[in-house]
N, C-alpha and C positions, 0 to 999 in steps of 0.2 A: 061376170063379164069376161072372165079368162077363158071361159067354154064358149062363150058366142065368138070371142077372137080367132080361137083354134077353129073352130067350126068352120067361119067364114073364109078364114085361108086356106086352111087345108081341101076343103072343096069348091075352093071357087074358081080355081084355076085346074083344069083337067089336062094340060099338055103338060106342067111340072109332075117329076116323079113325086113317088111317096116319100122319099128319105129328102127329097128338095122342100118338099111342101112344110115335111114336120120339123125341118128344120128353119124354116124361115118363121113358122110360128111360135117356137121356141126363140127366134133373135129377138122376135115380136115384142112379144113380152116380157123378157129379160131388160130389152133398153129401153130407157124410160122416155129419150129423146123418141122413138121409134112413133110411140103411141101414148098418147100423154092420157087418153082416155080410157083407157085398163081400168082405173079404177084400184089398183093395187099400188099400195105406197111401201116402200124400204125396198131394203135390197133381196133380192131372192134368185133363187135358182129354179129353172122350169126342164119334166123330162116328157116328153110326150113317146109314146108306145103303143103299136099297133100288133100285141102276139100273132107268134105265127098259126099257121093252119095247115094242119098237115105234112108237107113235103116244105110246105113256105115258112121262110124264118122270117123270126120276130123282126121290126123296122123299129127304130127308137132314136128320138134325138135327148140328148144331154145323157148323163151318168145314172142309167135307168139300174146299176149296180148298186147303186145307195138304199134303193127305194126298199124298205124288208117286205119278205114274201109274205108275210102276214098280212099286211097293208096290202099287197096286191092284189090277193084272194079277195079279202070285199069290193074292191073294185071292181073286180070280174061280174065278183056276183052283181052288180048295178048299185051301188052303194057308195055314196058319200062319207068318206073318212076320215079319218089324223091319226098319226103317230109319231111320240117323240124317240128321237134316233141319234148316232153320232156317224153323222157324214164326215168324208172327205174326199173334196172336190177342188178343181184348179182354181175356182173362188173364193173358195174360204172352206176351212174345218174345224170340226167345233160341234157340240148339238144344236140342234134342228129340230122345228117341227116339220113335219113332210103330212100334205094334207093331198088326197088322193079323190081323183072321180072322175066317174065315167060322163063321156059328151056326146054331141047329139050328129055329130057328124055323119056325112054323108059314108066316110068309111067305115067299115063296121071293126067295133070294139076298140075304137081309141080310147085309151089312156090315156087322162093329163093330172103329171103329180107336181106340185108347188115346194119348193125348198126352202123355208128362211129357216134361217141361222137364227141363232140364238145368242150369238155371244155378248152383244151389247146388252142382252136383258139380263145374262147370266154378271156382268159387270154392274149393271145397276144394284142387283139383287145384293150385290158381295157388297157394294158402297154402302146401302142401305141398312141390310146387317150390320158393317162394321160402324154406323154412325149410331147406330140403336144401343149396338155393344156400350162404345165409347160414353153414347148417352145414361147408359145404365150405368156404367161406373161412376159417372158422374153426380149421378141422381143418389147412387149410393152411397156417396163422399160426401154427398150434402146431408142426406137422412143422417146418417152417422155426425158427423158435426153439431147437429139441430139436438138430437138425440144425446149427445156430449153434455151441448150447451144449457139445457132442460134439468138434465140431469147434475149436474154443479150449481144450477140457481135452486136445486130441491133439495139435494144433501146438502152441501156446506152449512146454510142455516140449520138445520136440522142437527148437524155435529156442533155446531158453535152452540145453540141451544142445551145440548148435550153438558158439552162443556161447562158452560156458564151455570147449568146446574149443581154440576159436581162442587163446583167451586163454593158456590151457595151451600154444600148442602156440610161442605167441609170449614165455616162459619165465617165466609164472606160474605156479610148481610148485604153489603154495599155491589154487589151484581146485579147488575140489569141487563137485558138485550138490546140491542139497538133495534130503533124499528125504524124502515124502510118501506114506503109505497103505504097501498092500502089491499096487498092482497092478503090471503091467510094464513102468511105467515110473517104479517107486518100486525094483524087480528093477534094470533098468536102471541106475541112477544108484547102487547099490551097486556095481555089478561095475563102473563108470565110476570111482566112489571108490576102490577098491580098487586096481584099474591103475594110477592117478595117484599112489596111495602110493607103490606101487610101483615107480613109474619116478622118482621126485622122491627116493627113496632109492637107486636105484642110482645117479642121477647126482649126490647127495651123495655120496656112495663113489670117484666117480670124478673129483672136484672133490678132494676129498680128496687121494687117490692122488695125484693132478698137484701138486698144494701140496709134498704129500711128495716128489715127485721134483724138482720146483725146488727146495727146500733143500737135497737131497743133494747134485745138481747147485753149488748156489754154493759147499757148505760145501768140498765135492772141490777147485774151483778154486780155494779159499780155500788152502786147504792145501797145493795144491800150486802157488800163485804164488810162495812165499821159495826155495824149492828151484831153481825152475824159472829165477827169475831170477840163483841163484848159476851153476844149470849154462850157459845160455846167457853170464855173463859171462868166465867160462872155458874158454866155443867160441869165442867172437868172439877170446879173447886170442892161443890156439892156430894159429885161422884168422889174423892176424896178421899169424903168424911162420911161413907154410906153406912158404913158402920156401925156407925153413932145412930144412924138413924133406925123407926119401926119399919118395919117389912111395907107396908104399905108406899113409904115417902122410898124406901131402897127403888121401889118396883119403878116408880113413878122417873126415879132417876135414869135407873138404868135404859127406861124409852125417852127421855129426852135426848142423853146421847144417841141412842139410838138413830135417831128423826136426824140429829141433827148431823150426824157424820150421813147420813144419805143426802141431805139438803147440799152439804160442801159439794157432795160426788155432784151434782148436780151442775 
């Protein structure tokens, strides 16, 4: 619409000069009140340019100094273009896209190149970054937190566990774990409980057992020290008087002490 606009002023009136004409179609469309039908929304800068010819210079309305000669070379050649660039103009400065092409106008080789600025989008862009930024730190404060928080309901049991082992294994039969919830390490610390019953009862059993066998043990000895002390005093008497006795009864003697000073040790 911006080329039908140029077009239609700049050749519709043939008694305006050329620098009147491209200059009114450049107000054209720059003011929004002018021509609400543009078609073109924001704010923007317009350069229209008619190069010269020969002995004739160039004719241009607005700041055709902005426009880079790269971007104007496709235009020449009949070619629809863009390029982003850093203008500065009595409008505003700042980068810009500059979007160039050639029109159909009745003059030959007009120019019409569109200026907007960028800076608003360049400010969105930095808002949006820094909220993404911010958000990431944030998102990261969380992860780390969660990741803390994980991490201490997984160790501490797992140390306390530890612990309560040691404790156990240093003959606190009376250790248990606490269990809490029903996940698996509430699983855990049942089958940990249970074991330690387990084994705290068999080695009361076996504690037991040994009490019972030291009493038997002393009551035996008991019982059998009156005896033991009359037969030994009637080995020793025997032994003696071996003398007296035949080799046979000597021999006989001398393994009853025998037997029986091992029995005492005993």
């Amino acid at each position: 619409r911006a080329r039908t606009t140029v077009s239609g002023i700049v050749g519709g009136e043939e008694t305006r000069s050329l620098d009147s004409s491209l200059q009114l179609a450049r107000n054209t469309l720059i003011d929004r009140k002018a021509d609400a039908g543009t078609g073109l929304a924001g704010t923007f800068d317009a350069v229209l340019v008619v190069p010269g010819d020969g002995p004739r210079a160039a004719t241009a309305a607005g700041p055709i100094d902005q426009v880079p000669a790269t971007l104007r070379d496709f235009v020449k050649a009949g070619q629809v273009s863009y390029q982003y660039a850093t203008v500065h103009t009595d409008a505003f400065s700042g980068p810009a896209l500059i979007v160039g092409s050639p029109t159909s106008s009745p003059v030959a080789n007009l120019e019409l190149y569109l200026i907007f600025p960028l800076n608003n989008e360049d400010s969105t862009i930095a808002l949006v970054r820094g909220t993404m930024a911010t958000g990431g730190v944030v998102l990261l404060g969380l992860l780390a937190a969660i990741a803390l928080l994980v991490a201490r309901q997984i160790v501490l049991p797992v140390r306390s566990a530890s612990r309560i082992a040691e404790r156990f294994a240093e003959g606190h039969l009376s250790e248990r774990m606490p269990v809490r919830g029903e996940d698996d390490m509430a699983r855990l610390a049942v089958s940990f409980n249970d074991m330690a019953e387990s084994l705290q009862r068999q080695i009361t059993q076996l504690e037991e057992f040994g009490n019972l066998q030291r009493r038997f043990t002393s009551d035996v000895s008991h019982e059998l020290r009156t005896p033991l002390t009359t037969v030994r005093m009637a080995a020793d008497l025997i032994h003696d008087h071996a003398e007296d006795l035949d080799p046979a009864l000597r021999r006989s003697t001398e393994l009853m002490v025998n037997e029986l000073d091992r029995f005492e040790s005993l």
